[in-house]
N, C-alpha and C positions, 0 to 999 in steps of 0.2 A: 504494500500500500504506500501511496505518495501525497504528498502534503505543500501546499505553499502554506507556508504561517506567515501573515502580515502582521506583526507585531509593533506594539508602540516603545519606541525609543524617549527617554528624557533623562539626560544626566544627574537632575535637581530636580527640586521643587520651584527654582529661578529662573532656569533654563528650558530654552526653547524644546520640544518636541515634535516628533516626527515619527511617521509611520518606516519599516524593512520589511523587506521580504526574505525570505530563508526557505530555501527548500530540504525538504525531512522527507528520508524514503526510509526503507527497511523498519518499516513499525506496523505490526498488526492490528483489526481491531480491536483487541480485546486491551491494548493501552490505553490509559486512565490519561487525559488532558496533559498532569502535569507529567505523567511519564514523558510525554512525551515532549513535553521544553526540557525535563533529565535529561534526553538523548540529543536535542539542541544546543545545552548547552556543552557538553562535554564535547560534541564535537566543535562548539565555536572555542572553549580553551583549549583543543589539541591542537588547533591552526592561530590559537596566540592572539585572539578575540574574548572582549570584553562577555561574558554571559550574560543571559536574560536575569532579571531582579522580580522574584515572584515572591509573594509569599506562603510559606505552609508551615505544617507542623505534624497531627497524626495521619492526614491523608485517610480516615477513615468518616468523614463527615459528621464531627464530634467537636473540632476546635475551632471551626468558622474561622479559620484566619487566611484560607485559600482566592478567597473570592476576586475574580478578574469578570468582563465582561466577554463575551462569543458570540461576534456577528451582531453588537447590539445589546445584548441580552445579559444579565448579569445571571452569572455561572454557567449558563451553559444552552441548548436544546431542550433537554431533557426536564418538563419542569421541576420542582420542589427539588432539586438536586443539586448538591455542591459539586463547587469547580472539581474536588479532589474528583468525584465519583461520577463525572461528566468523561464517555468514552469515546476513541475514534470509528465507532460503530454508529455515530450517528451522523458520518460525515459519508460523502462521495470520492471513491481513489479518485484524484487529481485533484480535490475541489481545494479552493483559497478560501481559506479560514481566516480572519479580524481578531487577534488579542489584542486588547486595551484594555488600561484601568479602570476601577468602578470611575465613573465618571459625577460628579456632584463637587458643590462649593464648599461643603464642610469637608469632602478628604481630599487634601492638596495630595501631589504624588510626591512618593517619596524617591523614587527612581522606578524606571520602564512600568515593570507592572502593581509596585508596592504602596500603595496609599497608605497614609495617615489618618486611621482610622480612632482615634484619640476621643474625639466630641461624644462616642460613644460609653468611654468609659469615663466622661467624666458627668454625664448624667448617671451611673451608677454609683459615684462618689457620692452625687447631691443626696442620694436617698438609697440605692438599689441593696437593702442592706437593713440587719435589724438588730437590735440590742439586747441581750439575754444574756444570761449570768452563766458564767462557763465553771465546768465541773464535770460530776456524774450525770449522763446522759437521763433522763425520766424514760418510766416505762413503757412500753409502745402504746398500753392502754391508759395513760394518763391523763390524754383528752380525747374526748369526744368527738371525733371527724368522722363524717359522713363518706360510704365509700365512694359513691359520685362527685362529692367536692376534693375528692383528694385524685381521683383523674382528671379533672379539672385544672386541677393548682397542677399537675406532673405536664399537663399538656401544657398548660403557658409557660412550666419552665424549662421545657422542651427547646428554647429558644439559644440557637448556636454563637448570635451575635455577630452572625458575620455583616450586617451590612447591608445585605442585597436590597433589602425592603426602602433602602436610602435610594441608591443606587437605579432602582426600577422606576423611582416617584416622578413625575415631571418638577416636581416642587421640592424634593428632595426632604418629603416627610421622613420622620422618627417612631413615629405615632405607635407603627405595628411592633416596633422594638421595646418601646415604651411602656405600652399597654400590657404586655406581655410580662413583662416585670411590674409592674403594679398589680395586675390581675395575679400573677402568683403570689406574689408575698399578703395581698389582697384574703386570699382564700383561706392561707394555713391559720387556725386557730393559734397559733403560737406566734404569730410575726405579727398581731394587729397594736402593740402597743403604740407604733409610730406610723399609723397609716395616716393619716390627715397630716400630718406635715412631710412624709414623703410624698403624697402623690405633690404637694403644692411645690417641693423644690425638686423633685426630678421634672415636672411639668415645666417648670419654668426653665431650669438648665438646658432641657431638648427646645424650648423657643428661641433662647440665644442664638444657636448654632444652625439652627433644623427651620424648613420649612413649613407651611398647613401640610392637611391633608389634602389630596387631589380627588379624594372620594369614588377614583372608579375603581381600586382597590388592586393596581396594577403589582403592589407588594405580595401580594398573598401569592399570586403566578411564578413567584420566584425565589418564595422563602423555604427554606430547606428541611424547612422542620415542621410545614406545613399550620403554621400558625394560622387561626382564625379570622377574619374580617371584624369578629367580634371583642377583638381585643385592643382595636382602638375606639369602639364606643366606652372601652372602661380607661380609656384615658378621661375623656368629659365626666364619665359617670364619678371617678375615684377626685376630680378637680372639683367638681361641685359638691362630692360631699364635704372635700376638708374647708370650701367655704362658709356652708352650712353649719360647721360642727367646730372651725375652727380650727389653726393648721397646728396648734398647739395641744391640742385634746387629743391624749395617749388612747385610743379605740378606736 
């Protein structure tokens, strides 16, 4: 199988960029995306060439730090799927393939394909996070959760943080990332002490940086983890209660 990869080039985050072309043969379908910038770049430093600058980590669609766009599309074809787990099985031998960075104003690049994807963790700073007194672990049946609210709360923390949901937005919403971490910590009977004051400062931390919603919900098409639609109405729903209740009112 044969590949042109057009790839984005940027030295910095200062500096100008620019699209290359590379041609990549001897790779089968059954190589995974970045295998296959692995075999890119190893032949671009056996010929004494700068490699592609991507990012990853487990390569198993668990640490969301992969995330590049394909053809447009952030991650990949294939939808709900991370870049890692996006294959050449779903390309044409010969066809020219588009890598570029997620594209959006909140992640500058940090080189070719690595954005600075930062604005994300620092809305987790503002709030994404709960206070409990550390020690001996309490018993499994020490509070009472419902087992419907506890797949619930596992589905919105199901949330890999890679990004895409930014990246897919015309506006460059947060919302589904957002929401998703509110609505978990939201649900667990244990994590409500500081729910009114985090939705109020992570809400506001993601406006700094983030844009509206676009409301046709182009994030959900391309979130890996398959997040809900429903989890940016518990951005509004979790912001109006802590003005209701008060961003200071531990419940």
């Amino acid at each position: 199988m044969k590949l042109t990869l057009r790839i984005w080039r940027q030295a910095s985050t200062d500096s100008e960029g620019a699209f290359a072309d590379y041609e990549l043969d001897e790779v089968t379908p059954e190589f995974s995306l970045l295998e296959a910038l692995d075999k890119l770049n190893d032949d671009l430093v056996a010929r004494g060439r700068d490699p592609i600058v991507f990012d990853s980590d487990c390569r198993e669609g668990i640490c969301g730090s992969c995330g590049i766009a394909v053809d447009g599309v952030p991650h990949g074809p294939k939808p709900n799927t991370p870049s890692c787990r996006q294959h050449l099985r779903s390309f044409q031998d010969g066809q020219t393939v588009v890598l570029e960075p997620f594209r959006a104003r909140s992640y500058p690049v940090v080189r070719d394909l690595a954005v600075d994807r930062s604005g994300l963790d620092r809305i987790i700073t503002a709030g994404g996070f709960v206070s409990v007194d550390a020690g001996t672990a309490a018993d499994a049946d020490a509070h009472q959760f419902a087992h419907q609210r506890a797949e619930w709360a596992l589905d919105m923390a199901a949330c890999i943080g890679c990004g895409a949901c930014v990246a897919a937005c015309p506006n460059a919403s947060v919302s589904l990332f957002t929401g998703a971490k509110l609505l978990h910590l939201a649900t667990v009977p244990t994590t409500g002490q500081e729910r009114a004051r985090r939705a109020a400062d992570m809400v506001e931390a993601s406006e700094k940086e983030f844009g509206p919603c676009s409301v046709y919900g182009e994030c959900v098409a391309v979130c890996p983890a398959g997040i809900p639609l429903t989890a940016i109405a518990g951005v509004n729903r979790e912001r109006l209660r802590s003005v209701r209740r008060g961003r200071n009112r531990d419940d």
